[in-house]
C-alpha positions as CSV (number, residue, x, y, z in Angstrom):
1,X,43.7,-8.7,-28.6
2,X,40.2,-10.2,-29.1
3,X,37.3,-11.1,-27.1
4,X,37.0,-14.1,-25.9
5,X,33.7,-15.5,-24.0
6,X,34.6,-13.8,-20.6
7,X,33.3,-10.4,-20.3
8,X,35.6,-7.7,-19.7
9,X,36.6,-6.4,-15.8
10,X,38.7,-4.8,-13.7
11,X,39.5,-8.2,-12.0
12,X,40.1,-9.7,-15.5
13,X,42.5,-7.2,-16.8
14,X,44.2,-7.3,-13.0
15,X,45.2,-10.8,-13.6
16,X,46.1,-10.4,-17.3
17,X,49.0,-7.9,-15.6
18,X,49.9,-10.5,-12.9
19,X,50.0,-12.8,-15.4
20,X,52.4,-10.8,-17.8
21,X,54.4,-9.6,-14.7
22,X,55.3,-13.4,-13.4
23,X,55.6,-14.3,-17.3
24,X,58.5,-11.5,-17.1
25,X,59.3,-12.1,-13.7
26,X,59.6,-9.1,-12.2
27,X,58.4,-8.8,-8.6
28,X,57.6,-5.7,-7.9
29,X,56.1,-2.2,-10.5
30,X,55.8,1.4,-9.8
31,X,52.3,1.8,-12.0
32,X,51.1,4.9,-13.9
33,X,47.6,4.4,-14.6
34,X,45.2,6.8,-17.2
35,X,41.4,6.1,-16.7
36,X,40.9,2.3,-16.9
37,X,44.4,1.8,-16.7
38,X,44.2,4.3,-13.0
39,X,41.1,2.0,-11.9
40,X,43.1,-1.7,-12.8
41,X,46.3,-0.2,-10.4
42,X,44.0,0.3,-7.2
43,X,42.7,-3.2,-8.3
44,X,46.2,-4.4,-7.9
45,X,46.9,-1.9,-5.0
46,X,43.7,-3.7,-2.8
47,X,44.3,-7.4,-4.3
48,X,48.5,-7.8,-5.0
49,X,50.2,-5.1,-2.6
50,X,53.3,-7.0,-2.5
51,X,53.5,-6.4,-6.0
52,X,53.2,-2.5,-6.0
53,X,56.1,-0.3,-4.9
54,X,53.8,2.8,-6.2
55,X,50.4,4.2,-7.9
56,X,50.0,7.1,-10.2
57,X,46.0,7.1,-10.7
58,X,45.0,9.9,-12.8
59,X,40.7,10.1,-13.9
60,X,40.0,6.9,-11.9
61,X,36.1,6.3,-10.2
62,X,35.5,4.0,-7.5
63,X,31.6,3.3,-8.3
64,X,29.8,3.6,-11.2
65,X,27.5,6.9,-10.4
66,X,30.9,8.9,-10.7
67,X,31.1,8.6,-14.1
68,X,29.6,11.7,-15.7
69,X,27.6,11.4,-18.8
70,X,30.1,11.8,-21.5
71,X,27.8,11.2,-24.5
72,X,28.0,15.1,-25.1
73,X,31.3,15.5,-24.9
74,X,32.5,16.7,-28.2
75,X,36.4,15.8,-26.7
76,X,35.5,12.3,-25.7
77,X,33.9,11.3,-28.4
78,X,36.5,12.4,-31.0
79,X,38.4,10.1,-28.2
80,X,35.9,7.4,-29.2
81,X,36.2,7.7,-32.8
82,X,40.1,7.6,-32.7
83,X,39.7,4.3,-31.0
84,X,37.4,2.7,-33.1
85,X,39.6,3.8,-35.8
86,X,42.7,2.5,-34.2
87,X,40.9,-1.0,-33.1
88,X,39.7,-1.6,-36.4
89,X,42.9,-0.9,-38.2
90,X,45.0,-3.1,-35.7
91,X,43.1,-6.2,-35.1
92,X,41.7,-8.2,-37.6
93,X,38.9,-9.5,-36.1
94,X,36.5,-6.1,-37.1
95,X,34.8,-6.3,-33.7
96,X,34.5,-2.7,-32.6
97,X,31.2,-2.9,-31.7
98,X,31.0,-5.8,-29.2
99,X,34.2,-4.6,-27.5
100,X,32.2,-1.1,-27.2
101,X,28.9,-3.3,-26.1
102,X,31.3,-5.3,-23.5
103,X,33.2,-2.0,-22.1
104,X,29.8,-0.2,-21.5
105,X,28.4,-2.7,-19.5
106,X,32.0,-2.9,-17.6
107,X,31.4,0.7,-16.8
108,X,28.1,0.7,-16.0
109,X,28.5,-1.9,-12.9
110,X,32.6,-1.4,-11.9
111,X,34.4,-0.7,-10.1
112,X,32.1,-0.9,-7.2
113,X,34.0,-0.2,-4.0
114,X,33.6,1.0,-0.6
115,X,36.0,2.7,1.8
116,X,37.2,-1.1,3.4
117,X,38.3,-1.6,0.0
118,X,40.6,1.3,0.2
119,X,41.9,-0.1,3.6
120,X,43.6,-3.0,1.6
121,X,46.0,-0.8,0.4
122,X,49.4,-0.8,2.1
123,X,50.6,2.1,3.8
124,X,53.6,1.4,1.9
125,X,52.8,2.3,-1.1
126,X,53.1,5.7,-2.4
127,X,50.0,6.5,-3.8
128,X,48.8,9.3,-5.8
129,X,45.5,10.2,-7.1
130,X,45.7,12.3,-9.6
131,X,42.9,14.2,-12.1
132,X,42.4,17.3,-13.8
133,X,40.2,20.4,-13.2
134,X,38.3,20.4,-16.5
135,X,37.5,16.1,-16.4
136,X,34.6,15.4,-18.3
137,X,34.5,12.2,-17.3
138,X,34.6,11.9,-13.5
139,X,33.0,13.7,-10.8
140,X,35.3,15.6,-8.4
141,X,34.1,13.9,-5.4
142,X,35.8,10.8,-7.0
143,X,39.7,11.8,-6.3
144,X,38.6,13.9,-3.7
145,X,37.0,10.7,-1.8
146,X,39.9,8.2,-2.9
147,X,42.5,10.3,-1.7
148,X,40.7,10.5,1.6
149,X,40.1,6.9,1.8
150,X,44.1,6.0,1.5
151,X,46.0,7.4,4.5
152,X,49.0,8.1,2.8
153,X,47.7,9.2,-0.7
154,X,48.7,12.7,-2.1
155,X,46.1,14.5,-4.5
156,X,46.9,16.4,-7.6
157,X,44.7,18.3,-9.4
158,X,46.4,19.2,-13.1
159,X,45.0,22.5,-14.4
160,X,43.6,23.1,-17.1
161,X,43.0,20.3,-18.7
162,X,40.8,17.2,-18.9
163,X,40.7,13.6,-18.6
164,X,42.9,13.6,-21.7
165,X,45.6,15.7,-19.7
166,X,48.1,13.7,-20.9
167,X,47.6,14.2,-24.6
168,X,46.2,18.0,-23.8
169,X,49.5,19.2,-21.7
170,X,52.4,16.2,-22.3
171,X,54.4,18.2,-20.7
172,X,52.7,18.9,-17.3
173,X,51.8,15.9,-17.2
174,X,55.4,13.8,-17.9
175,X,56.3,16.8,-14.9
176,X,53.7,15.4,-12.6
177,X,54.8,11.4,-13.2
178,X,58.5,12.8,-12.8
179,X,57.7,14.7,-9.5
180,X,55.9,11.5,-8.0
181,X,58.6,9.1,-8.6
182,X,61.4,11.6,-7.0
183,X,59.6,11.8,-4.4
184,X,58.6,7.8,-4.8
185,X,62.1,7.1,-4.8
186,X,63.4,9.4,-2.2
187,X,60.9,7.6,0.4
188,X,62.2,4.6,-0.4
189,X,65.9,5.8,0.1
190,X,64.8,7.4,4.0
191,X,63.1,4.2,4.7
192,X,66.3,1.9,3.8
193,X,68.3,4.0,6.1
């Protein structure tokens, strides 16, 4: 899509999914998150519990100063590249540069949250925070502190790999979504007895 005159947020892009969700009308989501995507379903988690049933968050942050600095990273920025590739060959405003501009200063002030923000989260969702043991991206006491923070949150740590796990090992990864909504769904089967 394009820009429009509202910067870009968490909050922002947590009522864009609201917004397609009632368009769609479907009540309720299990949510596998990557990154931004892991960051926007503990926005939803703390602001529209009713609407989550579960949360896969892999290479999320909860305040700025635990996002490494990634400008070195030979791995994320091929990442960059690809998308400035990709965005520029998809949307036909060539814009690139102000959606870079717009996401930097996103993710050099959000999220910013505290452990009552955490305490928002229903203990009936099944949360899991999830990163990997190479991320380039995220500081380790991130997860770590997260998982913490939600009383009934499992952590997974997938070796090996980095905060592009899921492009690095598919496989592990797809294992690690499957694994959480067994055990997602098999919850919610002893709780409805």
């Amino acid at each position: 899509s394009t820009l429009s005159s509202t910067s870009i947020s968490y909050d922002l892009m947590m009522t864009d999914v609201i917004g397609l969700l009632n368009y769609l009308g479907i009540r309720q989501v299990h949510v596998v998150g990557w990154s931004d995507g892991a960051i926007i379903g503990l926005n939803l988690a703390m602001n529209y519990p009713n609407r989550l049933i579960s949360l896969f968050a892999f290479a999320a942050n909860y305040i700025p100063s635990g996002v490494k600095d990634i400008s070195s990273s030979a791995v994320f920025n091929a990442y960059l590249e690809r998308t400035r590739i990709e965005y520029e060959q998809l949307n036909p405003i060539k814009d690139y540069q102000s959606l870079f501009n717009n996401l930097t200063t996103m993710l050099a002030t959000l999220p910013n949250w505290s452990q009552s923000d955490f305490k928002k989260i229903l203990s009936n969702i099944f949360v899991w925070i999830v990163d990997a043991d190479h991320e380039e991206a995220i500081y380790r006491d991130q997860p770590d502190t997260m998982a913490l923070w939600i009383p009934q949150a499992g952590e997974l740590i997938i070796p090996r790999t980095s905060h592009f796990a899921l492009i690095q090992d598919p496989e592990t990864f797809m294992m690690a979504i499957a694994q959480f909504m067994t055990k997602c769904i098999s919850l919610m089967r002893n709780q409805a007895r």
